[in-house]
GUROPA-775408 format. One record per residue: residue number from 1; residue in one letter; x, y, z of N, C-alpha, C, CB in turn. Coordinates in steps of 0.1 Angstrom, whole numbers, always signed. Glycine has a CB too. Layout:
    i  aa   n_px   n_py   n_pz  ca_px  ca_py  ca_pz   c_px   c_py   c_pz  cb_px  cb_py  cb_pz
  NUM   a      X      Y      Z      X      Y      Z      X      Y      Z      X      Y      Z
...
***
This chain:
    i  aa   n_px   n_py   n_pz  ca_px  ca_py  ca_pz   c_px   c_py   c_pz  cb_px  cb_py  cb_pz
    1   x     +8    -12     +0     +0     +0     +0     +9    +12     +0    -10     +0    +12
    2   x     +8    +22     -8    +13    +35     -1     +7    +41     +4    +18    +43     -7
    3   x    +16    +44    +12    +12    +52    +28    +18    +63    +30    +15    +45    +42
    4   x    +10    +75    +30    +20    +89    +36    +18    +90    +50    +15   +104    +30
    5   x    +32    +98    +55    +30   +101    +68    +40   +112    +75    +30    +90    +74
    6   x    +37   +115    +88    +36   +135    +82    +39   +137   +105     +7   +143    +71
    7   x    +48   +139   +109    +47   +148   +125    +54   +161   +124    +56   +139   +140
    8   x    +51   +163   +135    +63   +180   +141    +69   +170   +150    +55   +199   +152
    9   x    +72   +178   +151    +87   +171   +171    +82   +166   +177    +95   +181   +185
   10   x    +67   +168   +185    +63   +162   +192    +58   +147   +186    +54   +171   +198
   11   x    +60   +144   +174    +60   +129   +171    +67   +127   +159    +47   +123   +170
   12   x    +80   +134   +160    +89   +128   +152    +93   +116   +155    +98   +136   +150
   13   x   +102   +109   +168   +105   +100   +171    +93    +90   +168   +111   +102   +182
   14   x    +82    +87   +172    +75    +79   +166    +73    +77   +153    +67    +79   +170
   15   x    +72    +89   +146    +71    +93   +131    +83    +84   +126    +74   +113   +127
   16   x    +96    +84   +132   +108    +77   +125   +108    +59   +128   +122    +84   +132
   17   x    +99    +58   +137   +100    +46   +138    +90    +36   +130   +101    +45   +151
   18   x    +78    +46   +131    +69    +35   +124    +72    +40   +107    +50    +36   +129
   19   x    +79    +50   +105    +84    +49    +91    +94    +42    +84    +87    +59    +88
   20   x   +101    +32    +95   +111    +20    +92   +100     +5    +92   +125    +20   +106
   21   x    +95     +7   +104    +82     -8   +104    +75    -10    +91    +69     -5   +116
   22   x    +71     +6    +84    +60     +2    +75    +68     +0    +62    +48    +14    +73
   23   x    +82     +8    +58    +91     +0    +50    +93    -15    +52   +102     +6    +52
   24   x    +96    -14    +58    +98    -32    +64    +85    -40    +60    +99    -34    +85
   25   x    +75    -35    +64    +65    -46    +59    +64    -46    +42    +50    -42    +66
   26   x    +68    -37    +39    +66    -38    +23    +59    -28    +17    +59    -49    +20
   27   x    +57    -13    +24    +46     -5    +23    +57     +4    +15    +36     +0    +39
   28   x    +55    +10     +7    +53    +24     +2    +52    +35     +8    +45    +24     -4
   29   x    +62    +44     +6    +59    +52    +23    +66    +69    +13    +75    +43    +45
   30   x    +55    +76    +15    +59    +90    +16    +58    +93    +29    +53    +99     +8
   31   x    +73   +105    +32    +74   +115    +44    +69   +123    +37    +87   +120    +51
   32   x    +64   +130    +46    +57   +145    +40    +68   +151    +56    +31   +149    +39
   33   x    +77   +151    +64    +81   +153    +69    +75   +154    +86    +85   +158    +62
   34   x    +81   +156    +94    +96   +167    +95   +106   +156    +92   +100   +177   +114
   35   x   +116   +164    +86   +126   +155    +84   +136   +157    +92   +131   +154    +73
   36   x   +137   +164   +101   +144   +167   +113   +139   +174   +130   +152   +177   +105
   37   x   +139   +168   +138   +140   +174   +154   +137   +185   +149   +154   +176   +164
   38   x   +129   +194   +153   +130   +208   +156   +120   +214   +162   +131   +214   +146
   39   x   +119   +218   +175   +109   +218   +187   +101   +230   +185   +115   +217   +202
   40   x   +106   +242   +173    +96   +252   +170    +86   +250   +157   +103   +263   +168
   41   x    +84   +237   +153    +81   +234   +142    +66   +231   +142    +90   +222   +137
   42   x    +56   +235   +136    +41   +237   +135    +37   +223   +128    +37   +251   +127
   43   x    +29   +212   +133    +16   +204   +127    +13   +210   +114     +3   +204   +135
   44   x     +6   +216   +116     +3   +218   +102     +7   +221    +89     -2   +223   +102
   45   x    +22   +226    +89    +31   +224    +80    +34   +212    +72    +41   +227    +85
   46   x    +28   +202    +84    +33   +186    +75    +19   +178    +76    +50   +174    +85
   47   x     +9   +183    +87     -3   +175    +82    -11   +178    +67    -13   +179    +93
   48   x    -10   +192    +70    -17   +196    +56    -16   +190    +43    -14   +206    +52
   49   x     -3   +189    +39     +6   +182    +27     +0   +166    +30    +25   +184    +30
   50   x     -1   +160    +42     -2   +147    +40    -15   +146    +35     +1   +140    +52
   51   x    -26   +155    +42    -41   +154    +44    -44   +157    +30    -48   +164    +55
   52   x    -43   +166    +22    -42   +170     +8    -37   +159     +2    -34   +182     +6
   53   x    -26   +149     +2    -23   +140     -7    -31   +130     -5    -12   +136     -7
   54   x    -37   +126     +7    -49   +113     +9    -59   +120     +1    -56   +109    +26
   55   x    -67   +132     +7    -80   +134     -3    -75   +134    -14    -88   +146     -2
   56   x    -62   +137    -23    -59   +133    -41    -60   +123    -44    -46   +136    -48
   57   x    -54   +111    -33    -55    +97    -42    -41    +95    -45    -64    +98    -57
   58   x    -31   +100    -42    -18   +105    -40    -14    +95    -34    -17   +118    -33
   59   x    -16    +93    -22    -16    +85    -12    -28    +74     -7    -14    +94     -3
   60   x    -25    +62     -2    -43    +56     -2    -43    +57    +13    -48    +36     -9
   61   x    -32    +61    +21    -41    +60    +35    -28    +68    +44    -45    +40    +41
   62   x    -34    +74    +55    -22    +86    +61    -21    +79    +76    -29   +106    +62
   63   x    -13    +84    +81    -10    +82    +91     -2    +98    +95     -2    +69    +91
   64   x     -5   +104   +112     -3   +118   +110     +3   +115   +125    -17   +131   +107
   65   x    +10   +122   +127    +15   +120   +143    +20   +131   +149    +26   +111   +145
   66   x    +14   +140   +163    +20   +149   +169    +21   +141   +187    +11   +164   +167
   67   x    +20   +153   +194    +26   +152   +208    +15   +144   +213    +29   +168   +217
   68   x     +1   +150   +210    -12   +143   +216    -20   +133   +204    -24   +156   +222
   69   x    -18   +139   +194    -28   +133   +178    -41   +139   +181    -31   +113   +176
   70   x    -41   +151   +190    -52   +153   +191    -54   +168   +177    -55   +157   +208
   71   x    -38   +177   +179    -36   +185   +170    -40   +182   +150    -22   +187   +174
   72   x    -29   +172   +152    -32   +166   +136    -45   +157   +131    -19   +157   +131
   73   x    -52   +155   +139    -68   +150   +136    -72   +162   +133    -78   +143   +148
   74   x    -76   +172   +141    -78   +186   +137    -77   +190   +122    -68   +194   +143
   75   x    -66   +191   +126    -63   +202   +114    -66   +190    +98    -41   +210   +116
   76   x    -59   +176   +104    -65   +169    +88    -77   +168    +86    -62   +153    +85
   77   x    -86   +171    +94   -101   +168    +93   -111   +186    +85   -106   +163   +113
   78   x    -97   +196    +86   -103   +205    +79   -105   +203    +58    -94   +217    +84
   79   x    -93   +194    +57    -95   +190    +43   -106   +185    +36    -88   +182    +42
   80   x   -112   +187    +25   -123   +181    +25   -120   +164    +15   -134   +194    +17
   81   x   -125   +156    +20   -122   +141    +21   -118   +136    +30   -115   +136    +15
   82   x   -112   +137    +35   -104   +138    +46   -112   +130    +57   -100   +153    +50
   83   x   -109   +116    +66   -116   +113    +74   -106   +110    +87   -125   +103    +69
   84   x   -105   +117    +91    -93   +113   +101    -97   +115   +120    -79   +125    +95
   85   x    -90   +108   +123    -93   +100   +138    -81    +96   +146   -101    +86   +135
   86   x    -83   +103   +163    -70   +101   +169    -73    +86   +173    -66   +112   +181
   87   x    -67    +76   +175    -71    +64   +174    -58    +56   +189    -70    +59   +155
   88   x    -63    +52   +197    -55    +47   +207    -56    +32   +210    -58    +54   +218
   89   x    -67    +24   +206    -67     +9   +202    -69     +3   +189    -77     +4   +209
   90   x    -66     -9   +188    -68    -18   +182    -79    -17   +175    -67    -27   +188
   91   x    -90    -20   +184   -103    -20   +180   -108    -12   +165   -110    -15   +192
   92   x   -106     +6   +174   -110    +14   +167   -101    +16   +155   -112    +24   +174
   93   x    -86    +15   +155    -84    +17   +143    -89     +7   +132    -72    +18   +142
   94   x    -92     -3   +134   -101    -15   +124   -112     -6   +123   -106    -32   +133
   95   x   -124     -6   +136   -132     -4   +131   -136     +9   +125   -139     -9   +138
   96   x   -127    +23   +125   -129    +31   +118   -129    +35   +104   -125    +35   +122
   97   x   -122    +21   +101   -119    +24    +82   -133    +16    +78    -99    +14    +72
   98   x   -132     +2    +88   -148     -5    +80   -159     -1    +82   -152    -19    +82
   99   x   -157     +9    +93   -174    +16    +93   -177    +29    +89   -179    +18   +106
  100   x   -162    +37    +89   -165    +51    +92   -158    +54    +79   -159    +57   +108
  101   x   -152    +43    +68   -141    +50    +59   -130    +60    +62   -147    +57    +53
  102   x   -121    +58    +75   -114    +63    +80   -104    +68    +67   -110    +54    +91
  103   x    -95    +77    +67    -81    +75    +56    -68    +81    +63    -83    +85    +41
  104   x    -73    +86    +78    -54    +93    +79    -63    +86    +99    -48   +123    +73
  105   x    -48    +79    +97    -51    +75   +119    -41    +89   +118    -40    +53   +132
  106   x    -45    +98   +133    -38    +99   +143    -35    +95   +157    -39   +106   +144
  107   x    -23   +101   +155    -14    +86   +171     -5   +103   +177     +8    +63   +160
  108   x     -7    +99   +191     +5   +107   +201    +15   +107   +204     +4   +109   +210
  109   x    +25   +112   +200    +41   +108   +202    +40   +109   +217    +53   +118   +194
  110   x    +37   +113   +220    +39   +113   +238    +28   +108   +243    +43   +128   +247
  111   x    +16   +100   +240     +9    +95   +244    +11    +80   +242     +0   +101   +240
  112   x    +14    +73   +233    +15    +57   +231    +30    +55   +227     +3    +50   +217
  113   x    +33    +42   +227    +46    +41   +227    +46    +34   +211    +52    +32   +241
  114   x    +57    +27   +207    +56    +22   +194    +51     +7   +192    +68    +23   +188
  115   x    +51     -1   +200    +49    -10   +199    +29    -11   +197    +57    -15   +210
  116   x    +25     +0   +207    +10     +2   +205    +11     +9   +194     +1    +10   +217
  117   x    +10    +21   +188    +13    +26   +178    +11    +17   +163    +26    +31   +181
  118   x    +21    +11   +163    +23     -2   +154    +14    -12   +150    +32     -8   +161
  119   x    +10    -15   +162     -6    -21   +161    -17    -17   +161    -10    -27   +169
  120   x    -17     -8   +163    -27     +2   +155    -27     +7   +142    -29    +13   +159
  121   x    -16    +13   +137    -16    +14   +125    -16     +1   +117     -6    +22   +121
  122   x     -9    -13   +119    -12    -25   +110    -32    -27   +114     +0    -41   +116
  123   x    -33    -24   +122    -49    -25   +120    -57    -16   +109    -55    -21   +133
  124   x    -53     -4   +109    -61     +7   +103    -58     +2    +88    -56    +23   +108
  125   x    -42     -2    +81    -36     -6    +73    -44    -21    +65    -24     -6    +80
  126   x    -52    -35    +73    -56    -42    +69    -70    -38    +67    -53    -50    +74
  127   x    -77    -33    +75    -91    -27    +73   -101    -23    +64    -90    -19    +76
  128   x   -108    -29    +57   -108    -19    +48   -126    -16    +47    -99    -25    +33
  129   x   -129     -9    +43   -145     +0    +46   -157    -13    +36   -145    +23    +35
  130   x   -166    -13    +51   -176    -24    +46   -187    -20    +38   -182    -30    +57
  131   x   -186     -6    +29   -196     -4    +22   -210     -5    +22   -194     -8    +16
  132   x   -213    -13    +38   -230    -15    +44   -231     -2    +38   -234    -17    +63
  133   x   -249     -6    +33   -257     +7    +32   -257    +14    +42   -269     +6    +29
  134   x   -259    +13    +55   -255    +24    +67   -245    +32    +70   -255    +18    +76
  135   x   -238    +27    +65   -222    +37    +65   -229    +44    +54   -202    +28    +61
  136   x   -224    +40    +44   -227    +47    +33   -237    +59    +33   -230    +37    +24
  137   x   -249    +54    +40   -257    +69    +41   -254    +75    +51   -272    +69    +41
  138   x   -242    +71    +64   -239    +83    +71   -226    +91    +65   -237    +78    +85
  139   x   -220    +87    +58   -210    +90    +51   -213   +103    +46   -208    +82    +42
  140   x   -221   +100    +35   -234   +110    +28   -234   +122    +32   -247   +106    +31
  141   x   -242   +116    +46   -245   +128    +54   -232   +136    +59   -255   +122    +67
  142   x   -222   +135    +61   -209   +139    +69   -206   +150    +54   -195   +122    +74
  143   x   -203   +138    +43   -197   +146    +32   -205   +159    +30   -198   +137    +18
  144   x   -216   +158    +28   -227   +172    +22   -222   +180    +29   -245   +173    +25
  145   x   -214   +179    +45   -213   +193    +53   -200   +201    +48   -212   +191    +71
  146   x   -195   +194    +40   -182   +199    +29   -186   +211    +19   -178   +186    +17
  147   x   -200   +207    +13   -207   +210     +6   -215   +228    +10   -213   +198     +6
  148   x   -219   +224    +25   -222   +235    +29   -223   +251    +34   -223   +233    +32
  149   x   -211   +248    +27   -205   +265    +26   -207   +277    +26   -201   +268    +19
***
């Protein structure tokens, strides 16, 4: 799969690690950065770019990482396509892509460690959206508010 993926400082170090795991598994991996430490460095410099290349098609699935994942859910969720979720179990990162059409997890560099991290994103990564008519018409409903301008 290619996978983009995108921190500031506060989840760079995780950012570097699950960007070796997902090589390793065989994945396709754009950085949209940071490509370096740097503790004045803003989220949205590198969510945006990621969040913009998932809604193109650019990318088929994001992964975004700051201090909490509470920032880069934010700000990826201003994109329009864009379905993104701070995600701290197993569970939910599964069940957000098959119910909810998830496309970008966020994870907390100072909230989970890598090993959780890891298993969450291979979850969100096998997942894939169950196209029930129910999703689909809440989907609908979510998308139109794109629309509503």
């Amino acid at each position: 799969m290619r996978v983009g993926i995108a921190a500031d400082h506060g989840g760079f170090g995780l950012k570097e690690d699950l960007l070796a795991r997902l090589r390793a598994a065989g994945h396709e991996v754009v950085d949209f950065g940071a490509h370096r430490l740097d503790s004045s460095d803003d989220y949205p410099d590198f969510v945006i770019p990621l969040a913009r290349a998932v809604a193109a098609g650019k990318v088929e699935r994001g992964v975004a990482v700051c201090g909490s994942g509470v920032g880069a859910s934010v700000c990826a969720n201003k994109i329009p396509g864009v379905r993104a979720s701070m995600i701290n179990d197993h569970f939910s990162a599964r069940q957000g892509v098959e119910d909810d059409h998830m496309n970008i997890i966020c994870l907390g560099g100072r909230t989970v460690g890598p090993s959780l991290a890891w298993d969450n994103v291979e979850a969100f990564l096998a997942a894939e959206f169950s196209q029930a008519e129910r999703h689909l018409r809440r989907l609908a409903k979510v998308a139109s508010l794109e629309k509503d301008e």
